[in-house]
Backbone of each chain as nested JSON, in Angstrom:
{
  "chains": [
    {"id": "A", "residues": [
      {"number": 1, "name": "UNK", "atoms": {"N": [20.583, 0.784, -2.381], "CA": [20.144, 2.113, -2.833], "C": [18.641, 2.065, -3.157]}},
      {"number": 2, "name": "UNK", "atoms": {"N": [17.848, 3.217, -2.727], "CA": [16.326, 3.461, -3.204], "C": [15.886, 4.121, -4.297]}},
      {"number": 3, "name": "UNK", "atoms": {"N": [15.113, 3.889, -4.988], "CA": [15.015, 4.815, -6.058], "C": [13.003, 4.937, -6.257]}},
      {"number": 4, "name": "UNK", "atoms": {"N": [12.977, 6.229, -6.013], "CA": [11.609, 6.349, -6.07], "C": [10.705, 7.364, -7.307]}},
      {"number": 5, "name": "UNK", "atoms": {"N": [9.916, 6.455, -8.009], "CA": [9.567, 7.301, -9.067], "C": [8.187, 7.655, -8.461]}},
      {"number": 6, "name": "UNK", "atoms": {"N": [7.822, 8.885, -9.38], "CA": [6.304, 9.63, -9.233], "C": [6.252, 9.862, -10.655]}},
      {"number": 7, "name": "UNK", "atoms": {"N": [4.917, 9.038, -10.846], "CA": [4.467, 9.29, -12.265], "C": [2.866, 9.745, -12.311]}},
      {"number": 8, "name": "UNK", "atoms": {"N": [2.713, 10.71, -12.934], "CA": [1.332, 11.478, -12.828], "C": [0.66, 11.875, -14.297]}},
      {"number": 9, "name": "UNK", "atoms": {"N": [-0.429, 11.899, -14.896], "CA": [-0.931, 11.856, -16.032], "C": [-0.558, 13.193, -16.527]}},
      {"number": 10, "name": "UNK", "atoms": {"N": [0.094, 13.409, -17.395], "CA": [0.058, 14.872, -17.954], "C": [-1.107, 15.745, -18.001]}},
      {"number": 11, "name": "UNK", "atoms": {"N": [-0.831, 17.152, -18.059], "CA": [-2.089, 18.005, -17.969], "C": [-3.009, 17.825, -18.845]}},
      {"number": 12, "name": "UNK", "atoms": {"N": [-4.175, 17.82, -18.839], "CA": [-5.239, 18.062, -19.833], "C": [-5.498, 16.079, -20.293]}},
      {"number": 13, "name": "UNK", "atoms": {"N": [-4.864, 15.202, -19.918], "CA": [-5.485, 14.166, -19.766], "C": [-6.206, 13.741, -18.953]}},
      {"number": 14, "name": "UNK", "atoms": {"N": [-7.553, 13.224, -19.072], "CA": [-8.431, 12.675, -18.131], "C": [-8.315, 11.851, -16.944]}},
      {"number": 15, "name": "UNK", "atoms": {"N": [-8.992, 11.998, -16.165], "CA": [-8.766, 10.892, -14.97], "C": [-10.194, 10.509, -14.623]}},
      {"number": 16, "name": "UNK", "atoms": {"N": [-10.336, 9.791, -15.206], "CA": [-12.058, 9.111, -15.243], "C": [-11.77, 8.676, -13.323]}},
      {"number": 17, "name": "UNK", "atoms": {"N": [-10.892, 7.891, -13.371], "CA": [-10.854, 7.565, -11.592], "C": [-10.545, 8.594, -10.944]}},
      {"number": 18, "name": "UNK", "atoms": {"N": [-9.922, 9.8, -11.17], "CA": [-9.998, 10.755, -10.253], "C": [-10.988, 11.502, -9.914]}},
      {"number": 19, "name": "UNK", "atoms": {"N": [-11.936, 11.267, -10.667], "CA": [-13.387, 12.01, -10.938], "C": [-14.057, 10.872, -10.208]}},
      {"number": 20, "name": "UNK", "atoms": {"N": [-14.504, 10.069, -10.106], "CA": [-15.192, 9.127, -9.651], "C": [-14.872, 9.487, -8.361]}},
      {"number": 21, "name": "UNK", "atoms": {"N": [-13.569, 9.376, -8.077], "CA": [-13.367, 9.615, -6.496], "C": [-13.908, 10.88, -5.924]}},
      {"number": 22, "name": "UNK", "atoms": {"N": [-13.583, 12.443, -6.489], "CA": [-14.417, 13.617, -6.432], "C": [-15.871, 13.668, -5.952]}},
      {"number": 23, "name": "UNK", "atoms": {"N": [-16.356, 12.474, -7.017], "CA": [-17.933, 12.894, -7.004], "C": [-18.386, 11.911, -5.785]}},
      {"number": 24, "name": "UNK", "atoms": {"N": [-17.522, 10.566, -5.665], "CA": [-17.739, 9.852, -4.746], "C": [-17.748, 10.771, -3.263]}},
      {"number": 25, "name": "UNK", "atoms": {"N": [-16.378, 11.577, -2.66], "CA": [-16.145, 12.344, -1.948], "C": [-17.639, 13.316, -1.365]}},
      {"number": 26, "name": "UNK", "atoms": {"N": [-18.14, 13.847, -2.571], "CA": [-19.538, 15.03, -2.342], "C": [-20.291, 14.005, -1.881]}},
      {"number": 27, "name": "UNK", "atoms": {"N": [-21.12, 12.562, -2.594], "CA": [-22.146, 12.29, -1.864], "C": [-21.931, 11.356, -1.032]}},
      {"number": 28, "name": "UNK", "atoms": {"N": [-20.726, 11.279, -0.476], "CA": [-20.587, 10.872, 0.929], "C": [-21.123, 11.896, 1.938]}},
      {"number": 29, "name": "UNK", "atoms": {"N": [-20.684, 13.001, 1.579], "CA": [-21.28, 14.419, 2.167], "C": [-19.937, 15.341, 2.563]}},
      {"number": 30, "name": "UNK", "atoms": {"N": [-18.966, 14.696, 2.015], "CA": [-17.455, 15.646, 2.126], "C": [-17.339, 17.115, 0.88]}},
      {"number": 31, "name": "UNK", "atoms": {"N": [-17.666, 18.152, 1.878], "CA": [-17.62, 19.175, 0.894], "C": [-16.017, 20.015, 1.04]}},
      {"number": 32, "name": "UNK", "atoms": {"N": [-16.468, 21.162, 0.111], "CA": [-14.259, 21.874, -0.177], "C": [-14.005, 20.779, -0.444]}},
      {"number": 33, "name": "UNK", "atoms": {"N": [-13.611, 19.931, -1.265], "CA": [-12.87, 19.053, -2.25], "C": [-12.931, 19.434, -3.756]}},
      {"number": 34, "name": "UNK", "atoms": {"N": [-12.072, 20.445, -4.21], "CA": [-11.855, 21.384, -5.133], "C": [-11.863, 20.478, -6.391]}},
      {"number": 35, "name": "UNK", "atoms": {"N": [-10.383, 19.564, -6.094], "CA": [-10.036, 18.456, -7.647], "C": [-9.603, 17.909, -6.608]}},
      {"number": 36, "name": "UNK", "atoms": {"N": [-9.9, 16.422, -7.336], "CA": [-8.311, 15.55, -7.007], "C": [-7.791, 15.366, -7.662]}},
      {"number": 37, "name": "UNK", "atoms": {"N": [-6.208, 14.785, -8.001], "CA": [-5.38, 14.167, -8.669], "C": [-4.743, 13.199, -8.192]}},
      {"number": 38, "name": "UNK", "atoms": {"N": [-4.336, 12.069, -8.998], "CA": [-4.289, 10.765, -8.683], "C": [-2.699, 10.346, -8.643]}},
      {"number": 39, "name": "UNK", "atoms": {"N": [-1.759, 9.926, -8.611], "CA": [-0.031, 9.52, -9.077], "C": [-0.067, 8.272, -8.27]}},
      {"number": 40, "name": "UNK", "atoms": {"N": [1.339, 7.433, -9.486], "CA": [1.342, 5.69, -8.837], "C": [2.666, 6.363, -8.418]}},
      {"number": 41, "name": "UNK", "atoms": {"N": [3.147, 5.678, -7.341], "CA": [4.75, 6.114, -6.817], "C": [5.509, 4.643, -7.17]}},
      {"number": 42, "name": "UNK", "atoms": {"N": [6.432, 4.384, -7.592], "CA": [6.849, 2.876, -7.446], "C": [8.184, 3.034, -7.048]}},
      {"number": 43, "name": "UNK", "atoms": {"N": [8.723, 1.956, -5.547], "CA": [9.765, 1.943, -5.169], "C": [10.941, 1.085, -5.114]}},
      {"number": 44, "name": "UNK", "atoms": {"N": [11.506, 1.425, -5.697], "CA": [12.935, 0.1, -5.995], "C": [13.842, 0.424, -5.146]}},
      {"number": 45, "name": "UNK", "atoms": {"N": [13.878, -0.971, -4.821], "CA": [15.418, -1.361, -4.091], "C": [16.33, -1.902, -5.318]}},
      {"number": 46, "name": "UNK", "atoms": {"N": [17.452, -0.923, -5.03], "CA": [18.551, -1.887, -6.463], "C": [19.975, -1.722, -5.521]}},
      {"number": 47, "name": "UNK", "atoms": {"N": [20.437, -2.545, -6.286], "CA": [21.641, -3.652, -5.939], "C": [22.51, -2.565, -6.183]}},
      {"number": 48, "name": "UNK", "atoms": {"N": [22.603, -1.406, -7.058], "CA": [23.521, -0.336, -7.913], "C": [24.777, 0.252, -6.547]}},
      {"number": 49, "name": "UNK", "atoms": {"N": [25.811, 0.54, -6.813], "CA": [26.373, 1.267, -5.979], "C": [26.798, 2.469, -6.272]}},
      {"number": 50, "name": "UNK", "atoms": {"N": [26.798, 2.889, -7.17], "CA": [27.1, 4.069, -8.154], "C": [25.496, 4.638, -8.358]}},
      {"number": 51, "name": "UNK", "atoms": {"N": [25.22, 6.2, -7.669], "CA": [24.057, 7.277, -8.283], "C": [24.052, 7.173, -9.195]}},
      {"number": 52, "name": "UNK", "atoms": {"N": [24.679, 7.067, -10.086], "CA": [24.299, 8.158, -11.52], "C": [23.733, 6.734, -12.574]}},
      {"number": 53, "name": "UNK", "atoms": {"N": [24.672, 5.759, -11.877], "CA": [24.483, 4.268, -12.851], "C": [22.994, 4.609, -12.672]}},
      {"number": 54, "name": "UNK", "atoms": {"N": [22.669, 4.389, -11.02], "CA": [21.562, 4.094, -10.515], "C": [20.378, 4.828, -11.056]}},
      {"number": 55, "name": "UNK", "atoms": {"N": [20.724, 6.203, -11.32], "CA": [19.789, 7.355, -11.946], "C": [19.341, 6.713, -13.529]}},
      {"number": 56, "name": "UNK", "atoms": {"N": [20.297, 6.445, -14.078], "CA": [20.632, 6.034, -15.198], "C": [19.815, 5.116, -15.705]}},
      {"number": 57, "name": "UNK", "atoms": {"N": [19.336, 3.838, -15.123], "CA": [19.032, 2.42, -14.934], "C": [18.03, 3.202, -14.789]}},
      {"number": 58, "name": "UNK", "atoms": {"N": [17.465, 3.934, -13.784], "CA": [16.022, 4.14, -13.506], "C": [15.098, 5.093, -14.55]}},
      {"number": 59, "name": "UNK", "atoms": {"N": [15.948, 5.508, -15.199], "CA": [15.361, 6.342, -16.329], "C": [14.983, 5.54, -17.478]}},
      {"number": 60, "name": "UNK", "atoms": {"N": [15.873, 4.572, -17.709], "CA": [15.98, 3.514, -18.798], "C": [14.415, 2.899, -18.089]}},
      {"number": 61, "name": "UNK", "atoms": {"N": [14.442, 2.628, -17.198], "CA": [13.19, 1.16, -16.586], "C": [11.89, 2.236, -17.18]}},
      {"number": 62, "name": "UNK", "atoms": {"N": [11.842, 3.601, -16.816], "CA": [10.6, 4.583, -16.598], "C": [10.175, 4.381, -17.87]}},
      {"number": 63, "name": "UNK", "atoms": {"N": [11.49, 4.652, -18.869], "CA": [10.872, 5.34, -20.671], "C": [10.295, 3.694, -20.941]}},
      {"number": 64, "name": "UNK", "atoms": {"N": [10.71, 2.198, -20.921], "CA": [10.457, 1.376, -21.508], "C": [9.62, 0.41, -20.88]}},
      {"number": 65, "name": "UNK", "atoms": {"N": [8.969, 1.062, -19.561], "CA": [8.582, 0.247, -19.134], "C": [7.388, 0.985, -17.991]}},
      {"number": 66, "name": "UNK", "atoms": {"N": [7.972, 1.635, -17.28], "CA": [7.252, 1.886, -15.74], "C": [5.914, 3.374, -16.076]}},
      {"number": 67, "name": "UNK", "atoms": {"N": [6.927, 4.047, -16.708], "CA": [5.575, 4.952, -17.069], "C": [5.375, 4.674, -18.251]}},
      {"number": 68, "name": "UNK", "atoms": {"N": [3.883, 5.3, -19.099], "CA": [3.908, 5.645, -20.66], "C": [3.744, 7.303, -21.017]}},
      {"number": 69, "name": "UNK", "atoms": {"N": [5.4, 7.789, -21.566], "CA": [5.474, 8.931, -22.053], "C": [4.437, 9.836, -22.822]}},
      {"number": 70, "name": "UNK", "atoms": {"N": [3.556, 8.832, -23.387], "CA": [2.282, 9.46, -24.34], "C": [1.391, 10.141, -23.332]}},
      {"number": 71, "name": "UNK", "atoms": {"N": [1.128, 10.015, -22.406], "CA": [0.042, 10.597, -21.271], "C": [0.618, 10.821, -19.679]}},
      {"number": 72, "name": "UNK", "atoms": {"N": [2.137, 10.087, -19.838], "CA": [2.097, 10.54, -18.632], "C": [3.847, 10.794, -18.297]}},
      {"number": 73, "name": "UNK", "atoms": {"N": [3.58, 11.901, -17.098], "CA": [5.275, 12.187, -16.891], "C": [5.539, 11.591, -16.065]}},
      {"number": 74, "name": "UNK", "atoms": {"N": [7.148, 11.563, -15.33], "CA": [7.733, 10.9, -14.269], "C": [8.627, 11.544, -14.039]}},
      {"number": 75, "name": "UNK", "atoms": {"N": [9.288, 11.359, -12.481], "CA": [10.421, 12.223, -11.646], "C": [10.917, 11.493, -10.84]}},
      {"number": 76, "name": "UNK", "atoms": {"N": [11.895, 11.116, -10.945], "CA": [13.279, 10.13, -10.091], "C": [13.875, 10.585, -9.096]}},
      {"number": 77, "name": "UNK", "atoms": {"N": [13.533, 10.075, -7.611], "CA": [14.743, 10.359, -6.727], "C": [15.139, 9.472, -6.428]}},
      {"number": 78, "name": "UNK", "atoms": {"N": [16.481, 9.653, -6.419], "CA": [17.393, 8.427, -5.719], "C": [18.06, 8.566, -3.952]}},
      {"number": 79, "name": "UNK", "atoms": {"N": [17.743, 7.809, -3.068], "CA": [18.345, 8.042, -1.514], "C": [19.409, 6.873, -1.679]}},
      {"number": 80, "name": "UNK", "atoms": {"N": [20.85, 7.305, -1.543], "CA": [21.641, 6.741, -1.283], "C": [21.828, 5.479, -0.271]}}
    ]},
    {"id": "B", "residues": [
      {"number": 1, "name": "UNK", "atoms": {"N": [-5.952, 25.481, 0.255], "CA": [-5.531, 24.437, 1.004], "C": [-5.006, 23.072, -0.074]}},
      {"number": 2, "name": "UNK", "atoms": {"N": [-3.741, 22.001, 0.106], "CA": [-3.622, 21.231, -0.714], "C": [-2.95, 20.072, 0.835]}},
      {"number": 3, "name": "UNK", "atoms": {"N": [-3.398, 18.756, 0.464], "CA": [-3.478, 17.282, 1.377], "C": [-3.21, 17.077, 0.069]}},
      {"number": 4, "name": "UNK", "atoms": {"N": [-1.841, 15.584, 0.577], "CA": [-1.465, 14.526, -0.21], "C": [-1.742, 13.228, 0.537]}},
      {"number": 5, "name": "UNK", "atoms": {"N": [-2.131, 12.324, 0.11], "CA": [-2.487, 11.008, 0.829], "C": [-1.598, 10.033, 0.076]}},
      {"number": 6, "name": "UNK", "atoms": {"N": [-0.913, 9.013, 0.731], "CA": [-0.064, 7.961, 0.47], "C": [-0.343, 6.921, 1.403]}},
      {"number": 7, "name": "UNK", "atoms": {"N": [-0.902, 6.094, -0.212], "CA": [-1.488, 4.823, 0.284], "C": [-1.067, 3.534, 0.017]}},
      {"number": 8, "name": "UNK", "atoms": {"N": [-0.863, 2.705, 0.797], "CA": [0.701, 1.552, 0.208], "C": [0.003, 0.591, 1.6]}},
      {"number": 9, "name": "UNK", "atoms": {"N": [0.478, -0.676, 0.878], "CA": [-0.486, -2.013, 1.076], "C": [0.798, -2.624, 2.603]}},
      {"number": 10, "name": "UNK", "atoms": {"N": [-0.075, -2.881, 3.376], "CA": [0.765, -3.058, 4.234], "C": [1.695, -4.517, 4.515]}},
      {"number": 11, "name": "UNK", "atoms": {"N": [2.243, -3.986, 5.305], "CA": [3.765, -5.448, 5.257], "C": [2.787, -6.833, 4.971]}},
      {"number": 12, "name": "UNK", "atoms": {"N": [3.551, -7.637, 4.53], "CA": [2.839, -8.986, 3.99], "C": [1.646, -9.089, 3.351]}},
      {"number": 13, "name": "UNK", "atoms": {"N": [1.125, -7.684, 2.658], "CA": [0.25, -8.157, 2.193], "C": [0.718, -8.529, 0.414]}},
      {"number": 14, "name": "UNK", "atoms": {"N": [0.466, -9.31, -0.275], "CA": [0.918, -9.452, -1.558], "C": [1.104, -8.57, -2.292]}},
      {"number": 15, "name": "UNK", "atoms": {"N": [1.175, -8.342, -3.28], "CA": [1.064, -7.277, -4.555], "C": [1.852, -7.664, -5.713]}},
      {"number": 16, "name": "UNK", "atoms": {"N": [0.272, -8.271, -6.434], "CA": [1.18, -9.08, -7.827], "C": [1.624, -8.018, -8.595]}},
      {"number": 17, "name": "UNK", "atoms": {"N": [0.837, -7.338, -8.798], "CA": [1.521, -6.199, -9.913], "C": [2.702, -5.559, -9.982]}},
      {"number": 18, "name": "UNK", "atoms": {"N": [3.386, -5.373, -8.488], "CA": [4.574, -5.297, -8.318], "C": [5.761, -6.613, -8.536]}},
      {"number": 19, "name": "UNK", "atoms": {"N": [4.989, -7.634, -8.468], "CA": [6.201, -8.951, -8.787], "C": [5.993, -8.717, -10.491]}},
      {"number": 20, "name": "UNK", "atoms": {"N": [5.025, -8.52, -10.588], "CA": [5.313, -8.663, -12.5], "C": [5.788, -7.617, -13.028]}},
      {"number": 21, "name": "UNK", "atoms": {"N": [5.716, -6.082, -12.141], "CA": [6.931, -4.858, -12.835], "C": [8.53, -5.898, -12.43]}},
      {"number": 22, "name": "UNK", "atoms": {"N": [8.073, -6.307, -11.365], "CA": [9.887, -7.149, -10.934], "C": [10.126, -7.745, -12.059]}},
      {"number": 23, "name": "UNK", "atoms": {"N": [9.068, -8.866, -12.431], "CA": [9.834, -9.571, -13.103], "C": [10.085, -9.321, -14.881]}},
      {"number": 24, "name": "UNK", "atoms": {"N": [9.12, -8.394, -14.893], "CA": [9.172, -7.43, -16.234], "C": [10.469, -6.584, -16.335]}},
      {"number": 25, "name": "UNK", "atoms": {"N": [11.074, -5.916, -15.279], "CA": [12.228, -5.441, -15.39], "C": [13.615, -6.582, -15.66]}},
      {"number": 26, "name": "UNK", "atoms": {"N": [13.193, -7.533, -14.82], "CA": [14.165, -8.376, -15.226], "C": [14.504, -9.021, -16.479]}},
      {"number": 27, "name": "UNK", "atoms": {"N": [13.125, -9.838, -16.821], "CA": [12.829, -9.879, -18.922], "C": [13.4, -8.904, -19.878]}},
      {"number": 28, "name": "UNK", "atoms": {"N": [13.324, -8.021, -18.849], "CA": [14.199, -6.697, -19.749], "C": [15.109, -6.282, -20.058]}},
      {"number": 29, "name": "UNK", "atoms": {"N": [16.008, -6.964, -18.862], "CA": [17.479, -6.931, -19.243], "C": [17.61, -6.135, -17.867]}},
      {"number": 30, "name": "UNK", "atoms": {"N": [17.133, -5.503, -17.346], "CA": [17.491, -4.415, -16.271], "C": [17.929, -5.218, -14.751]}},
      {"number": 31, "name": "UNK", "atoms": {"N": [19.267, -5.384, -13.898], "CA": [20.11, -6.146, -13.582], "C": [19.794, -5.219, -12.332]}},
      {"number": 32, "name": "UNK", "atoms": {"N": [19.927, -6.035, -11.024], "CA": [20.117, -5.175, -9.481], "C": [18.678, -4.766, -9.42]}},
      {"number": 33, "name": "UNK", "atoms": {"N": [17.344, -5.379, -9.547], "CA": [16.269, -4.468, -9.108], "C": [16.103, -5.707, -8.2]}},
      {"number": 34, "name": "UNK", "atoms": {"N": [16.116, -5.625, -6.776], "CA": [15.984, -6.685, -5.689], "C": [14.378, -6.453, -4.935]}},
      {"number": 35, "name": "UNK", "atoms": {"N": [13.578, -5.062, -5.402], "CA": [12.472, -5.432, -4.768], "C": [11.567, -3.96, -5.742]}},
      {"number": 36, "name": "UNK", "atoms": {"N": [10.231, -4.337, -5.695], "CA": [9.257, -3.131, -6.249], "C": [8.434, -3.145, -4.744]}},
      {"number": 37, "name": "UNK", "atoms": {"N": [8.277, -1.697, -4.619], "CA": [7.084, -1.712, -4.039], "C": [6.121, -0.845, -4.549]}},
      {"number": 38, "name": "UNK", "atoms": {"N": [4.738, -1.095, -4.395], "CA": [3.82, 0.495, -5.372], "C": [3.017, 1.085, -4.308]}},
      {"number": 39, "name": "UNK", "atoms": {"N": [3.042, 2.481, -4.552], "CA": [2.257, 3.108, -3.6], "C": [1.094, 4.018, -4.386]}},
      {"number": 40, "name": "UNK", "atoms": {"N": [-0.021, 4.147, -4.058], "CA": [-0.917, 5.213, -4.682], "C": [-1.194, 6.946, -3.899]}},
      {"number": 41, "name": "UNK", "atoms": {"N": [-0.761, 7.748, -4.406], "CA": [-0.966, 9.16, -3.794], "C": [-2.26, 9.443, -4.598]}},
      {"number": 42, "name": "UNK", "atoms": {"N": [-2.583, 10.615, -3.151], "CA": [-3.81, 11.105, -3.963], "C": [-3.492, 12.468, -3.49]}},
      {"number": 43, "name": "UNK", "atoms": {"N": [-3.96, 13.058, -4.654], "CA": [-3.732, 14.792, -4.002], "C": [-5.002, 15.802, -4.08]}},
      {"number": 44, "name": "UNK", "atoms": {"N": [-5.372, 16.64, -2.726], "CA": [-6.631, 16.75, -3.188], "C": [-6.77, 18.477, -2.401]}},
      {"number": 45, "name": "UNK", "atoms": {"N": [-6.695, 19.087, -3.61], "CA": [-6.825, 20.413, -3.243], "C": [-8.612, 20.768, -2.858]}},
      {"number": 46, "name": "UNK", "atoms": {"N": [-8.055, 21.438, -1.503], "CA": [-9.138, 21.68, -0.677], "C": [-9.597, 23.047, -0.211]}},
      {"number": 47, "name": "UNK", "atoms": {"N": [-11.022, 23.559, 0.595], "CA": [-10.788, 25.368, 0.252], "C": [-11.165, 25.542, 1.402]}},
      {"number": 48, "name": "UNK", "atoms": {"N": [-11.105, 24.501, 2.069], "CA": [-10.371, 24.473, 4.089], "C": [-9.821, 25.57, 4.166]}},
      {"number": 49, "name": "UNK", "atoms": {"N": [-10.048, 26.409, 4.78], "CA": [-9.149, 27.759, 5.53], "C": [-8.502, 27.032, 7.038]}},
      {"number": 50, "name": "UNK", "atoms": {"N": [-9.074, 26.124, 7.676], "CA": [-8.271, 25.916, 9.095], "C": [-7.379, 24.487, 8.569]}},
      {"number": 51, "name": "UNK", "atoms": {"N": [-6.348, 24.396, 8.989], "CA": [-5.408, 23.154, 8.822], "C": [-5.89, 22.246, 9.635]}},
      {"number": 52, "name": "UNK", "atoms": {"N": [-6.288, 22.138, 10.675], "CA": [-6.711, 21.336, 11.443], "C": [-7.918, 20.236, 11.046]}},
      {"number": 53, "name": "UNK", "atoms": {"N": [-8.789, 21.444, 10.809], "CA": [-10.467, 20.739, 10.097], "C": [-9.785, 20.06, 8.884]}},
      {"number": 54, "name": "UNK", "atoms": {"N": [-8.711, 20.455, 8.463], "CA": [-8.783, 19.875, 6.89], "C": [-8.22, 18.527, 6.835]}},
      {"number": 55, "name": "UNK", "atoms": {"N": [-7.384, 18.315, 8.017], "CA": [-6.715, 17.24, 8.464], "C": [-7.787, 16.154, 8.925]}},
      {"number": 56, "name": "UNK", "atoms": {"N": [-8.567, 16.974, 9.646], "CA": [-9.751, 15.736, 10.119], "C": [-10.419, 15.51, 8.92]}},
      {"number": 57, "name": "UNK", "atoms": {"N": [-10.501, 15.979, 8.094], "CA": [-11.963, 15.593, 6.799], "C": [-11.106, 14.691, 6.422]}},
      {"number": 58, "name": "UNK", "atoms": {"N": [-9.856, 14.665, 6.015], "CA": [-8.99, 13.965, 5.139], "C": [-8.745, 12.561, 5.664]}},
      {"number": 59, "name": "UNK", "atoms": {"N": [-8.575, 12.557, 6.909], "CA": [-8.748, 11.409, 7.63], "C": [-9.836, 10.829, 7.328]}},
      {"number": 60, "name": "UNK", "atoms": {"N": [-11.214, 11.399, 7.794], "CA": [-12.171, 10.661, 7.285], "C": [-12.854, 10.374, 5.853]}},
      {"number": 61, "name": "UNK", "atoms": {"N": [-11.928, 10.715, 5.03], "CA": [-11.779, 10.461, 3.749], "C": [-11.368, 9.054, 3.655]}},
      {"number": 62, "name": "UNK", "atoms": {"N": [-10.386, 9.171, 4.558], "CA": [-9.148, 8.097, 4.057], "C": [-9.73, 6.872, 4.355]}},
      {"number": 63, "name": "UNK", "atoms": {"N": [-10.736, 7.101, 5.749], "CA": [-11.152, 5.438, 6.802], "C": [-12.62, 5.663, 5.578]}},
      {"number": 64, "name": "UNK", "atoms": {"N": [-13.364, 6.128, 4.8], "CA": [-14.808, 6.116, 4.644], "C": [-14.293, 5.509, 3.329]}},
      {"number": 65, "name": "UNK", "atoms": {"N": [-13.82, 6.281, 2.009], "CA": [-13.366, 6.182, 0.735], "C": [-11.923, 5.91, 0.38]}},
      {"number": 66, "name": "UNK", "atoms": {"N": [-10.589, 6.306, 0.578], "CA": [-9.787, 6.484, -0.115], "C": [-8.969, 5.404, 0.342]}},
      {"number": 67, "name": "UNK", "atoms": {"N": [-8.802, 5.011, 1.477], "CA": [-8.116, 3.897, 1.407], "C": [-8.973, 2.6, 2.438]}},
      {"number": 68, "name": "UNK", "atoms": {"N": [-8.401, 1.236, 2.15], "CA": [-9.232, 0.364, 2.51], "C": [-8.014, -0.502, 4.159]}},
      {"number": 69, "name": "UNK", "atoms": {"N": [-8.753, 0.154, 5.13], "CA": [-8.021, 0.017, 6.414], "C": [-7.481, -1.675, 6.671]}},
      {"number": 70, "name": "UNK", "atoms": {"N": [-8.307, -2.727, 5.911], "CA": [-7.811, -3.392, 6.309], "C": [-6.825, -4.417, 5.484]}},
      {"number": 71, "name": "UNK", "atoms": {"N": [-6.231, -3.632, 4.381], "CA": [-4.986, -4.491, 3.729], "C": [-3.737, -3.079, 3.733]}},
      {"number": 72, "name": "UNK", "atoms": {"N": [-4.703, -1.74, 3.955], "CA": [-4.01, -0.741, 3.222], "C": [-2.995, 0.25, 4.255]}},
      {"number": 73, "name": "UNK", "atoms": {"N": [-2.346, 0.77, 4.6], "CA": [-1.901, 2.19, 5.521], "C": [-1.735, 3.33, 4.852]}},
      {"number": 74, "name": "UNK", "atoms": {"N": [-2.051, 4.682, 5.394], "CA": [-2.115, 5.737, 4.401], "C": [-1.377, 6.823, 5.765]}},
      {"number": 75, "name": "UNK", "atoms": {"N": [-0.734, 7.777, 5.012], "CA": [-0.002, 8.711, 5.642], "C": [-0.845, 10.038, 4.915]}},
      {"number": 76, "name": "UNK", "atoms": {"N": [-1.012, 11.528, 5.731], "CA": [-1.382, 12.327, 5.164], "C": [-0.883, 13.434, 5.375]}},
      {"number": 77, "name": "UNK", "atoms": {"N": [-0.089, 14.038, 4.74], "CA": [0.352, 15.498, 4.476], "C": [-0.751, 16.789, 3.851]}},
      {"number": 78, "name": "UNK", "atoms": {"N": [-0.338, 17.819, 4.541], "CA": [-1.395, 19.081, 4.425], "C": [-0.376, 19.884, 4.472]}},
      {"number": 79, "name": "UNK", "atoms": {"N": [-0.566, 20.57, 3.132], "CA": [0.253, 22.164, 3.041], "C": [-0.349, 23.422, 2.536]}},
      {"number": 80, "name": "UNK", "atoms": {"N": [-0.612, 24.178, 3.807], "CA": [-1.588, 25.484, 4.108], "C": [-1.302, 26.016, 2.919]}}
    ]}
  ]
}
């Protein structure tokens, strides 16, 4: 089973590297590049045979480990 | 206009940070995680009116700045 998280900085927190990349973008000479925004995706292979265990387990890994809730959110899909 | 870029290190190339979420999940108690992989998205709202042009800038985003061609592969989605 796959389980793929997207974790992205909550609104109104900074992205010093997403900005760098922006400004990097203009004086390359790339113009219309409005914002960027940045997200880590991380993909697990697990052993689980049961969704929901599997959902379950992956929520547990996110809160204590994979994301940090203070600045940033996350969203779980699981492909069978 | 909004492009997502997904950028993920290609087959054999290492990625410690992913063996130490591995083996951090495992320290953790968390049972059945048989592989991490990490990917970086970038999302970059753009004020491209043609899909086409916006596809080519993004490309040459990807080979100039955003991703590094020769450890990295990047896929790019554009939604008018």
């Amino acid at each position: 089973m796959k389980a793929r998280v997207e974790i992205s900085l909550r609104p109104g927190v900074l992205d010093p590297e997403a900005q760098t990349i922006e400004r990097s973008l203009a004086s390359l000479g790339f113009e219309g590049v409005e914002h960027v925004r940045r997200l880590k995706v991380i993909e697990l292979d697990l052993a689980h045979q049961d969704r929901a265990a599997a959902e379950k387990a992956v929520e547990a890994m996110c809160e204590r480990l994979l994301a940090n809730p203070v600045i940033e959110t996350y969203s779980i899909s699981i492909d069978a």
